[in-house]
C-alpha positions in Angstrom: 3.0 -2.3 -14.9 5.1 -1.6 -11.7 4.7 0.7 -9.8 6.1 2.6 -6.2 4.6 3.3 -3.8 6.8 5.4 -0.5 5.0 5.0 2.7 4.4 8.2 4.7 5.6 7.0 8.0 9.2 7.3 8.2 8.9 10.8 7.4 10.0 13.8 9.2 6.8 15.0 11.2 7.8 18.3 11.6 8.5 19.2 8.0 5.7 16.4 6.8 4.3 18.7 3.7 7.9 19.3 2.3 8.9 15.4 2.4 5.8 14.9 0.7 6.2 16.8 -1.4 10.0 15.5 -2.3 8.4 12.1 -2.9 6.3 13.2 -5.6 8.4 15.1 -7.1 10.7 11.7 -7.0 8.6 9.6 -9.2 6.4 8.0 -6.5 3.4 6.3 -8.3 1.3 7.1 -4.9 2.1 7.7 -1.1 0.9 5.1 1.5 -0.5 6.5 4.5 -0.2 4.1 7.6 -3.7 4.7 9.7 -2.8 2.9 13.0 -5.3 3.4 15.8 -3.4 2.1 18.9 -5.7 -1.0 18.9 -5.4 -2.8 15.6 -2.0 -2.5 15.9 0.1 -1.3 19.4 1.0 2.2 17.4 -1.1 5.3 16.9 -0.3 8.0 14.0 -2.5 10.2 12.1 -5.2 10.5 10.9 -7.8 12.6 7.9 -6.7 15.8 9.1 -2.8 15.2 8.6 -3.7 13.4 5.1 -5.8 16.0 3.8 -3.0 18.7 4.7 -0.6 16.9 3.0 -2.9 16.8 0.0 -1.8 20.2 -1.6 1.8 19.0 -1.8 1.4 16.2 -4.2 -0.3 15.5 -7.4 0.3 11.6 -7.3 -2.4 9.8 -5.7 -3.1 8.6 -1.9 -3.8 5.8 -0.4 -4.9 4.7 3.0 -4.2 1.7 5.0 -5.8 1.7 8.0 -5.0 -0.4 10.5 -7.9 0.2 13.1 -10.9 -1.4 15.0 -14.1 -1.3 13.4 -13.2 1.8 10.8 -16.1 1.7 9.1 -17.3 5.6 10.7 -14.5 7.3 9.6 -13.7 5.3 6.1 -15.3 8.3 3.9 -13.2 10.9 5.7 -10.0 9.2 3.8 -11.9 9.9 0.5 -12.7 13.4 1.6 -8.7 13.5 2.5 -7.5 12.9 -1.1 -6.9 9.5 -0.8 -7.6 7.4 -4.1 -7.0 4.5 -2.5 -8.7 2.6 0.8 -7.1 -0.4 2.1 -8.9 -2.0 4.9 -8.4 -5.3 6.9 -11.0 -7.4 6.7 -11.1 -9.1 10.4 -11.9 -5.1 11.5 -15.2 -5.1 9.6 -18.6 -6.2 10.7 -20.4 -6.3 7.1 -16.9 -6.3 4.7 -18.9 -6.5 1.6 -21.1 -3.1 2.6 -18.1 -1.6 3.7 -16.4 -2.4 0.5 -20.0 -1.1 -1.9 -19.4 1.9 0.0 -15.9 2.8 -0.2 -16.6 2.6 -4.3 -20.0 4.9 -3.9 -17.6 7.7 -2.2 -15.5 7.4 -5.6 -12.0 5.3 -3.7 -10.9 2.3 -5.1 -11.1 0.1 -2.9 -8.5 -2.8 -1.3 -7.9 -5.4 1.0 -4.9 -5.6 3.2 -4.1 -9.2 4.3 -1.7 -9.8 7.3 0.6 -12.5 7.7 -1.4 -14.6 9.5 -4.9 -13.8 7.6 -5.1 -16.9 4.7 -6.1 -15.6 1.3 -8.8 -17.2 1.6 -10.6 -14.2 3.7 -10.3 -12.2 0.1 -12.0 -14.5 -2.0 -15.6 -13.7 -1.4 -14.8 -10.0 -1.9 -13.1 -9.8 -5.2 -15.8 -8.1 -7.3 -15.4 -5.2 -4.7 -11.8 -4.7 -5.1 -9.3 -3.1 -7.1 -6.1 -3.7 -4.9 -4.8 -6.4 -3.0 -1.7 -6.0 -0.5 -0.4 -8.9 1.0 1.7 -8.2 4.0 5.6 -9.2 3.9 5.8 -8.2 7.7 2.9 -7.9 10.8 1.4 -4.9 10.8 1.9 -2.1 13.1 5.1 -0.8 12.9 8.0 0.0 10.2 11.9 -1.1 10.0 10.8 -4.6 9.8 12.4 -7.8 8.0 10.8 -9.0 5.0 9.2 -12.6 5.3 10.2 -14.5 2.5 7.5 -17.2 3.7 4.7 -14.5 2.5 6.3 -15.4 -1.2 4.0 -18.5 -1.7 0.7 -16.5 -0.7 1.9 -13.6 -2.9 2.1 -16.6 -5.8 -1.3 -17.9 -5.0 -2.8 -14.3 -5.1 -1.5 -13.9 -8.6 -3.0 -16.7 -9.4 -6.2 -15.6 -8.2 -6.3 -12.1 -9.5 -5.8 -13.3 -12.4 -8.5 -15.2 -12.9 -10.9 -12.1 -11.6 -13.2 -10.6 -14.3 -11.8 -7.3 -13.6 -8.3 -6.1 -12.9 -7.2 -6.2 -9.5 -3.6 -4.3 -8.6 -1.7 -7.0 -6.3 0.5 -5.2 -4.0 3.2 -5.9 -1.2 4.2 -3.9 1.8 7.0 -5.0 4.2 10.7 -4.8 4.1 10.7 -3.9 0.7 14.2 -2.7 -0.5 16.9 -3.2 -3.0 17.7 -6.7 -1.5 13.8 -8.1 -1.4 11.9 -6.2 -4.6 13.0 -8.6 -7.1 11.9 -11.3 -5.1 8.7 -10.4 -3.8 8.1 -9.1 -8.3 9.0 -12.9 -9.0 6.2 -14.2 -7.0 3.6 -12.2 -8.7 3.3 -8.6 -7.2 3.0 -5.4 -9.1 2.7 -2.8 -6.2 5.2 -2.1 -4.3 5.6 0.0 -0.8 8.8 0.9 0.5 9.5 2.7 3.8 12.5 2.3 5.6 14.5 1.5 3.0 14.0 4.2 0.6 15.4 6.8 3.0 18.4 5.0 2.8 19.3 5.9 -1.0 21.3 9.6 -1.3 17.9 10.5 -2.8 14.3 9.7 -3.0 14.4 9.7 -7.0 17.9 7.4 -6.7 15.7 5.7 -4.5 12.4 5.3 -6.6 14.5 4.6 -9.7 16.5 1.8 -8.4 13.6 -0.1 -6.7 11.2 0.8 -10.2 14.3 -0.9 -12.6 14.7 -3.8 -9.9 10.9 -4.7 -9.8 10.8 -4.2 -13.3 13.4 -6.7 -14.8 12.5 -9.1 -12.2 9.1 -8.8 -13.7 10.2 -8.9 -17.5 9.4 -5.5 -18.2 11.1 -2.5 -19.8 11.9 -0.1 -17.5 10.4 3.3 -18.2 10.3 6.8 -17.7 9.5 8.1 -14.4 6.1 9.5 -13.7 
């Protein structure tokens, strides 16, 4: 099934609560929260606190990606945020499969986020531990970017490879994602989909949602349906 999934991060910061809560009442499947820590990645933006403020204004689910150095100390304060959903790179992580056994002990599903440069290969030996993978369409770190069609193969081979888990593993793509990219990035295998950037360029976020939902969808063979 497809799903949408806004991203948090080219929202208005100084009326954050009320844009979140415009997304969900727009059809959003989740909201992405960007986590960047200034050393991962060059930006820094928010962190628990902001998520778990914004928590009240939504009843669609969370998730995290956090872009950060060695996050494992503050991993289980995105679960006591609201987040449902805990994406984590896996060159950040000293022991990636304990960090993973206890992301899933706090009650988060938890995902790998791959960037462009990071092979697939770095999520094979952790796929009994995940429920979501997101393979990056641009480099981490900062929104407004191009999507890279050349992530389209490694989105293909992580289709494959999910589908041959023993357990269902959500395969998700964040990057450029917008009316002109969706389709193609749903033909290579994805099923997730993060839009920033582009959403806010729709007259409305549920125009918005809609449009990117039916896109994915057909592109996928599916029949569109109702809106959350």
């Amino acid at each position: 099934m497809t799903h949408i999934v806004p991203a948090a991060l080219p929202v208005d910061f100084a009326r954050l609560g009320e844009d979140v809560a415009a997304l969900d009442r727009a059809g959003s499947d989740r909201i992405q929260w960007d986590v960047m820590d200034g050393q991962f990645v060059p930006n820094l933006t928010y962190g628990a606190d902001v998520i778990a403020a914004c928590r009240p204004y939504a009843d669609c689910g969370f998730e995290a990606h956090v872009m950060c150095e060695r996050p494992e100390e503050l991993l289980h304060t995105y679960a006591q945020a609201g987040c449902e959903v805990v994406l984590v790179h896996p060159e950040t992580l000293r022991q990636p499969h304990a960090t993973l056994q206890q992301l899933r002990a706090q009650g988060v599903r938890p995902g790998l986020a791959l960037s462009p440069g990071t092979p697939l290969a770095a999520a094979e030996p952790l796929l009994d531990l995940i429920e979501v993978l997101l393979v990056m369409t641009v480099n981490p770190g900062f929104g407004g970017q191009s999507y890279l069609a050349s992530m389209e193969p490694k989105i293909a081979a992580a289709r494959t490879l999910l589908d041959a888990a023993d357990h269902p593993i959500e395969l998700e793509v964040d990057g450029g994602i917008g009316p002109d990219t969706i389709a193609r990035a749903a033909r290579a295998g994805a099923d997730v989909f993060v839009s920033g950037s582009a959403l806010w360029r729709y007259p409305s976020f549920r125009e918005g949602i809609a449009d990117l939902r039916s896109r994915a969808a057909s592109a996928r063979g599916e029949e569109v349906g109702e809106q959350r």
